[in-house]
N, C-alpha and C positions, 0 to 999 in steps of 0.2 A: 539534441544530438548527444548520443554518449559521451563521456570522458575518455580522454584516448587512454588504453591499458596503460600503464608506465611500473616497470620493474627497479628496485634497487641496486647497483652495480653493475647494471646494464647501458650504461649512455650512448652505445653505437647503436644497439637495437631499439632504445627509445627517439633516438631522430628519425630510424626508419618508419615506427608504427604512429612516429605523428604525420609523419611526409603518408601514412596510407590513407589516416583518418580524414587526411586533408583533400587526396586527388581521388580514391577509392572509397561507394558507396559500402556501407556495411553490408548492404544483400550480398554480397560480392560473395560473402565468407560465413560458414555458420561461426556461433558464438563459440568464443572458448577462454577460458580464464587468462590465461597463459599469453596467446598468441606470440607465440616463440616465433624468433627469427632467425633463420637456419641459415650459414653464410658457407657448409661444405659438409658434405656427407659422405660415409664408406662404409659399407657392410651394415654393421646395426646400428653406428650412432649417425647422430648431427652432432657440429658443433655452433655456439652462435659467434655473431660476430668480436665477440668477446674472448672469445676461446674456452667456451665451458663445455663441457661434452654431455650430451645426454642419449641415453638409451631411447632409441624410437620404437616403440610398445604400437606404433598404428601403421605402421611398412607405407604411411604416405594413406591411409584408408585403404588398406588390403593390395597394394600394389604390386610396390618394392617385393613380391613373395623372394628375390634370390639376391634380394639384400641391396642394398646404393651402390651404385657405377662398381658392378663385376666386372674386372677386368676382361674376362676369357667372355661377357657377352658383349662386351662395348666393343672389342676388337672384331668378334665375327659380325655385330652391328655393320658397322664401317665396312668392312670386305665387301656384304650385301648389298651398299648402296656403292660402292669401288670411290669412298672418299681420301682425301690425300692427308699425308704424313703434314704435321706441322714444318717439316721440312723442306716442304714443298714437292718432295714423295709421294707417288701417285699408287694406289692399289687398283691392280684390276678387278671388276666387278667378280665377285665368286661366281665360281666355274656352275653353279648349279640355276644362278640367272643367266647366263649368257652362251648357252651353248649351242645355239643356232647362229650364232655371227660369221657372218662370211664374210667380212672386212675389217681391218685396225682401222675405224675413223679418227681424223685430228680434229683436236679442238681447236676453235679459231684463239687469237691474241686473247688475254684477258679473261677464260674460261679453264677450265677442267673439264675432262670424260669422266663420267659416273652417272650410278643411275636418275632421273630425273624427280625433285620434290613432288612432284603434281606429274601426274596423267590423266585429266580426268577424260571419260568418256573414249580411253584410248586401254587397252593391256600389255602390263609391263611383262617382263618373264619372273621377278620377283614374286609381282602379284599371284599369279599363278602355282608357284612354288608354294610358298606359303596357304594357298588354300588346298593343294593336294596335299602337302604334309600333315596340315589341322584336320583334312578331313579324315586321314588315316590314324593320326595319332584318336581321333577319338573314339573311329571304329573298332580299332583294337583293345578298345579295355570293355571289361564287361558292360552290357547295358549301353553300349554303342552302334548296335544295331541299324536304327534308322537314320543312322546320319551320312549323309550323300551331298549334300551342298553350301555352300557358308555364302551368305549376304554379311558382307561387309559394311561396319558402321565406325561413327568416328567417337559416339559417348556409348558405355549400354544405354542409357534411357535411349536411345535413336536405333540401337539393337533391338529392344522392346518393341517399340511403336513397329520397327518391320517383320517383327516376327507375327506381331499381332495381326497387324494390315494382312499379309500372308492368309493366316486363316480364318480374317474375316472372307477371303476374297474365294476360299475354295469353295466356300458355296453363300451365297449372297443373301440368302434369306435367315441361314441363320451366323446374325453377327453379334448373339450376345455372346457377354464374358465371363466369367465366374472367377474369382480372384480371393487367395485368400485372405483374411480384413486383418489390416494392423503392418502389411507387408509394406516394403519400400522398392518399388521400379521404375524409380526417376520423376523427374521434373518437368518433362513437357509433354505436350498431346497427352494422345493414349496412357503411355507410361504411368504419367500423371494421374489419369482416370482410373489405374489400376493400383493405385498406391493408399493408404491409408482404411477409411472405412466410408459406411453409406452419413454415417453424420456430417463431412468433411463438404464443404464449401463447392457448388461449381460440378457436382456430379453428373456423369456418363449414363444414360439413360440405361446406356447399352452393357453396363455393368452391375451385377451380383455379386454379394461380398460371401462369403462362410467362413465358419469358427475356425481358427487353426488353434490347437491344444496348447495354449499357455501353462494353463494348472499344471497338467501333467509333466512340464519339463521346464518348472519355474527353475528348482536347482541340483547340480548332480547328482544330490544323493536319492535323486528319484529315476536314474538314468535308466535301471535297470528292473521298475516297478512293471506288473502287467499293465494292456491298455485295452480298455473298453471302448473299442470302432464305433458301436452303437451309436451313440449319439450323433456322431460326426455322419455316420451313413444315413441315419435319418433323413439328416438334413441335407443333405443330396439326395436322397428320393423325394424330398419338399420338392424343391428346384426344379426337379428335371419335371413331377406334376404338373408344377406350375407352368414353366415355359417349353415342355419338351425337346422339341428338334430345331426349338428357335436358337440354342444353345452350342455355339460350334467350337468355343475355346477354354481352355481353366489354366490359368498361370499361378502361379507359386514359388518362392523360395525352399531352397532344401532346408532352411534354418533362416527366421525371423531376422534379418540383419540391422536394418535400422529402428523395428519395434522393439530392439530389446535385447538382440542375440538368443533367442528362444531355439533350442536344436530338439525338433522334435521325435517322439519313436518313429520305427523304420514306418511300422504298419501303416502310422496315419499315412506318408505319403503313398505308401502300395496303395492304401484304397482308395484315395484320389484316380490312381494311375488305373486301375482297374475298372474304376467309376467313368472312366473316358473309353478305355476300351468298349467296354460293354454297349457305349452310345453312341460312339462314333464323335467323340469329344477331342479335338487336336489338344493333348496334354505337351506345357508346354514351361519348363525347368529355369527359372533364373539364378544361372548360377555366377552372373556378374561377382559378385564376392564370392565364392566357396571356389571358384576354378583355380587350377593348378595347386593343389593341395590344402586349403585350410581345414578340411572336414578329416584329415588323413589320409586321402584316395586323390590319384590325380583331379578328379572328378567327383564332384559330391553324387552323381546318378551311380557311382559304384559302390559308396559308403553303404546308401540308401536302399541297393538294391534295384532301383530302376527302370525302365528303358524309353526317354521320352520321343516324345515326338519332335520335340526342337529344344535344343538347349539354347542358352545366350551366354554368351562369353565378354568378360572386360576385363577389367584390372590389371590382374597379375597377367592377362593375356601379354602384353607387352611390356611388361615391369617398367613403367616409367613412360614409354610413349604411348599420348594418348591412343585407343585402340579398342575395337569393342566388334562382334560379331554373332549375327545368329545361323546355328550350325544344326540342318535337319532334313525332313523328308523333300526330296527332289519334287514329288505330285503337290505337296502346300505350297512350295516357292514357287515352282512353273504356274498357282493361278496368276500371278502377278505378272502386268506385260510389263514392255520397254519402260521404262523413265518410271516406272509407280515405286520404285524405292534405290531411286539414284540419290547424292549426294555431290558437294563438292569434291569432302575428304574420303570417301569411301575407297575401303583400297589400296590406299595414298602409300605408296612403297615404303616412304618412312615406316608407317606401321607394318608393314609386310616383313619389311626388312628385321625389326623388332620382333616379331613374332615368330620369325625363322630360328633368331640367335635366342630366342625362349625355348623354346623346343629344340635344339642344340643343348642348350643347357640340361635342360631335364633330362635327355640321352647320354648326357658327358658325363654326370654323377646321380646319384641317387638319392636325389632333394630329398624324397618324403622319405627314405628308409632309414636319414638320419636324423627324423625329427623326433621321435618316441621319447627319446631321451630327455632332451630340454620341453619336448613338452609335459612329461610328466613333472621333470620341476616347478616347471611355472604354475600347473596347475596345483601343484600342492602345496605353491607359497599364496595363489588365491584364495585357496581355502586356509588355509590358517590364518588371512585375512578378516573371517567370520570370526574371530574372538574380538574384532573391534565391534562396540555396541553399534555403530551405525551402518555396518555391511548386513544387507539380510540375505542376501543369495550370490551364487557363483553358480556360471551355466557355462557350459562348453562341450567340446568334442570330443571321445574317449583317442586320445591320441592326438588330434588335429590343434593348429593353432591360432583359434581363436576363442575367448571367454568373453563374458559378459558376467562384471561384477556389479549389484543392484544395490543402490544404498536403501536406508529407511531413515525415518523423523528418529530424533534421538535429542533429548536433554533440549527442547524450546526449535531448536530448529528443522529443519525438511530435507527430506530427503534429496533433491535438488541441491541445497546448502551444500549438503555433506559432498555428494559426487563431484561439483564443482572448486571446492575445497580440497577435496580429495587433488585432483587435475593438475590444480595450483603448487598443492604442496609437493608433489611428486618432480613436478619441474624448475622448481624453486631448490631440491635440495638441503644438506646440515648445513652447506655453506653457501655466501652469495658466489666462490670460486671450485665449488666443489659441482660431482657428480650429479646429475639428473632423472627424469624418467620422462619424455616425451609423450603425453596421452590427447586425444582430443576430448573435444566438449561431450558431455554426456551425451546417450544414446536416450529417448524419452524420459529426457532430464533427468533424469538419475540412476542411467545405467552407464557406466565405465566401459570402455570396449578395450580389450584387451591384444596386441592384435602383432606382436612383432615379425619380421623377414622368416621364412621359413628355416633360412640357415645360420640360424643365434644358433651358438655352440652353448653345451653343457653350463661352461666357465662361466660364457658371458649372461646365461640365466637365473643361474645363482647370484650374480651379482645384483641383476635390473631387479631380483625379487629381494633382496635385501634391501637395496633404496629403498623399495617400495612398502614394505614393512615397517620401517624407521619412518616415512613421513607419514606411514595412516599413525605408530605411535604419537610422532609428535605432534600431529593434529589434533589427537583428541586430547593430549594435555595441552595444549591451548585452546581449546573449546571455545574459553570465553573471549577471546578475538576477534569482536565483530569485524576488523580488518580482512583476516584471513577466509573470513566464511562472506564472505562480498561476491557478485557476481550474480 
C-alpha cells in the first residue's frame, strides 16, 4: 500500500489524508502529487484547511466553468428547489416551476414545502423546465439544428452509454461503433468500450477505433498550418469497406480531453460529420468537457462548425451538481421504449434545478465575451513556459479556456517526473504560507491540464501565471532533488 501523501506545514490536511488512506480505497481517486485538501472555496480559489489559498487552474475537472458557490447561481439554485432561509424563511418554489398550482398546500409538523429531492418515475414542473430551456438554448446557436430531446443522466459516462444504446437501437443490425482511439467517454459499460484504443484490455467487439490527428495539433504554433484530410478519409473508406451498413454510430470528442488535450483542425471533425452524413452514420459529439464555453463558443459544435446528431452534456452542465445529459434527434431516442434508459437519478430536480440557475447565469452576463482576455494571458504565460528545458508543447483553444501543457525527459529524468513535479511544485508554492496553483495529476502522464473557471479575471490570471512561472523556475533549479521529482 502506498505511503500516505504528507505535506510540510500542513498538519490539519495531513490527519485528513491519513483518515482517507485509512477508510478510502485509492481507486477512489486518480493519482496526484499534491492531493490538496480544500476546506472552502469562492470564485477562483480554494483555500486549505490551513488557510493557504490556491489558485484552482482545474475548475474541479472542467466544472466549476462560473467559478465556486456564485452567489447569483446558488440563490436562483434554492428559489428552484423553494428551499428555506437558514432562518427558517421559507422561499416559494420559482414562479416558472410551479405555475399550474391550484392550492397553497401545508406542510405537516417537522417538514417544509419545496421541490422534492427524488421523483423518480414521476415529472417534476422543474424537470420539464429545464429540458425546454436546454433544448432551446441549444437549438439556437449555430449547428443546433437537430436537437429536439434531452435524456437525462446522472454522470456523462451514463450520458454516453444512452446516447449510444439510442443508436444502437435505431436500427438493430447495424450496432457497430467507430470511436476515435486515444479519446476518454468514461468508465462504465459502453462509455468504457468507447474510450482508449483497440490494444486496451476487455474490448467491444462492437467497436472500431480511427486516427484522430495528434501530429498535427501536438502544439499551438501549428494551429493554423494546412491539413491533409487524406489520410484520415482513407481510413473511413477502409471501415465503411469493411463493415458497410453494419456501422450505425461514430462518437468523438471536439478536442482529445483525457489523451492529452489535443484540439484538433476544424476539417478533421467536418469530415467525420460528413462521413456520417453521406452513410447514414448517427454522428454523435462528446462534449462532456468543452460544453458551456471551454473551446470559446458556448458549444464546442459551433467552434467546430458542426451540426451533430446528439451532443452529451456534463460538467459545467450544472457547475458543481452532479449532472449530465444527452441532447438530440427525437427519431434516435424514440427507438428506445419505456425503462431502456431510466435511472434512479435521472432528472433528479436537484440537477434540473442546477441546470436552470446555469443557464440563467449565461443569460445574466456574458461569460464567454469576457474570457478573450484572461485567456489570452494564460495562454501566453504557457508558452513562455517553453523556455523551461522540460516543457515540449502547449496545446489549446484560440480563445477558450483550456491548455494542455506536455513535458518531456530532460537531464536523467521523464517526462512523467517532470509533469508530476511540475503539479507538486505549483501547489507547494515560495512559501510553506504563501500562494499556490491547484492542478491535477497529469493527463497521459505527462500532460498538465490547464483548466481554470471561466470567469478568472485579467488580475487574477496574471497572477496564477506568475506562480506558475516561478515554480517551473524553481524546479529546475532544484533539479537534483530526487524529493521533489517523487511521485
Amino acid at each position: 500500500m502506498p505511503l500516505t501523501i504528507q505535506h510540510n506545514a500542513e498538519p490539519t490536511s495531513n490527519v485528513t489524508r491519513e483518515a482517507t488512506a485509512k477508510f478510502e480505497p485509492n481507486a477512489l481517486r486518480t493519482f496526484t502529487p499534491t492531493q490538496a485538501v480544500i476546506a472552502s472555496s469562492a470564485g477562483v480559489f480554494h483555500w486549505t484547511p490551513e488557510g493557504r489559498r490556491l489558485y484552482d487552474f482545474t475548475s474541479g475537472v472542467l466544472v466549476s466553468n462560473l467559478g465556486h458557490n456564485p452567489s447569483r447561481w446558488m440563490s436562483r439554485f434554492t428559489e428552484y428547489m423553494g428551499w428555506p432561509f437558514p432562518d427558517g424563511r421559507t422561499l416559494s418554489p420559482h414562479p416558472e416551476v410551479c405555475k399550474n398550482s391550484l392550492s397553497a398546500p401545508v406542510a405537516p409538523d417537522g417538514y417544509f414545502l419545496a421541490v422534492p429531492m427524488t421523483a423518480y418515475n414521476a415529472v417534476t414542473p422543474v424537470e420539464i423546465a429545464a429540458t425546454q430551456r436546454l433544448v432551446a438554448t441549444l437549438r439556437g446557436r449555430e449547428g443546433g439544428g437537430r436537437m429536439e430531446q434531452v435524456m437525462w443522466a446522472a454522470s456523462g459516462s451514463e450520458a454516453i452509454q444512452k446516447a449510444l444504446w439510442a443508436a444502437a437501437a435505431r436500427d438493430r443490425s447495424r450496432s457497430m461503433i467507430l470511436a476515435t482511439r486515444f479519446g476518454f467517454h468514461g468508465k462504465k459499460g459502453l462509455a468504457n468500450a468507447v474510450t482508449g484504443s483497440e490494444s486496451d484490455a476487455e474490448r467491444d467487439p462492437r467497436v472500431r477505433f480511427m486516427t484522430f490527428p495528434t501530429t498535427e495539433c501536438r502544439d499551438i504554433c501549428l494551429r493554423d498550418r494546412p491539413f491533409d484530410p487524406r489520410p484520415y478519409q482513407s481510413e473511413l473508406d477502409a471501415l465503411l469497406h469493411q463493415f458497410g451498413r453494419k456501422l450505425g454510430s461514430l462518437i468523438t470528442e471536439p478536442y482529445l480531453g483525457g489523451g492529452g488535450s489535443y484540439h484538433p483542425p476544424k476539417a478533421y471533425l467536418q469530415l467525420l460529420e460528413r462521413f456520417c452524413r453521406a452513410n447514414d452514420i448517427v454522428f454523435i459529439l462528446d462534449e462532456v468537457q468543452s460544453n458551456f464555453g471551454r473551446t470559446g463558443r458556448l458549444f464546442a459544435y459551433e467552434t467546430y462548425g458542426l451540426e451533430p446528431d446528439i451532443v452529451v452534456l456534463g460538467k459545467g452542465l450544472g457547475n458543481g451538481v452532479p449532472v449530465a445529459a444527452a441532447v438530440g434527434r427525437s427519431d434516435v431516442f424514440g427507438s428506445l421504449g419505456y425503462g431502456e434508459a431510466s435511472d434512479t437519478w435521472s432528472a433528479n430536480p436537484l440537477q434540473c434545478a442546477a441546470v436552470l440557475a446555469t443557464l440563467d447565469e449565461y443569460e445574466a452576463q456574458d461569460v464567454i465575451a469576457q474570457m478573450p482576455i484572461a485567456s489570452e494571458i494564460i495562454e501566453q504565460g504557457l508558452i513562455g513556459l517553453q523556455t523551461m528545458p522540460f516543457v515540449a508543447h502547449v496545446r489549446g483553444e484560440r480563445g477558450g479556456m483550456v491548455w494542455g501543457v506536455e513535458m518531456q525527459d530532460h537531464a536523467g529524468r521523464t517526462a512523467a517526473e517532470w509533469a508530476n513535479a511540475f503539479v507538486l511544485a505549483s501547489y507547494l508554492g515560495d512559501t510553506p504560507e504563501g500562494e499556490g496553483v491547484h492542478l491535477l495529476g497529469p493527463l497521459s502522464k505527462k500532460v498538465v491540464r490547464i483548466s481554470p473557471p471561466l470567469t478568472i479575471t485579467p488580475l487574477e490570471a496574471t497572477k496564477a501565471i506568475d506562480l506558475l512561472t516561478r515554480s517551473a523556475h524553481r524546479l529546475l533549479g532544484s533539479a537534483a532533488s530526487s524529493s521533489l521529482l517523487a511521485g
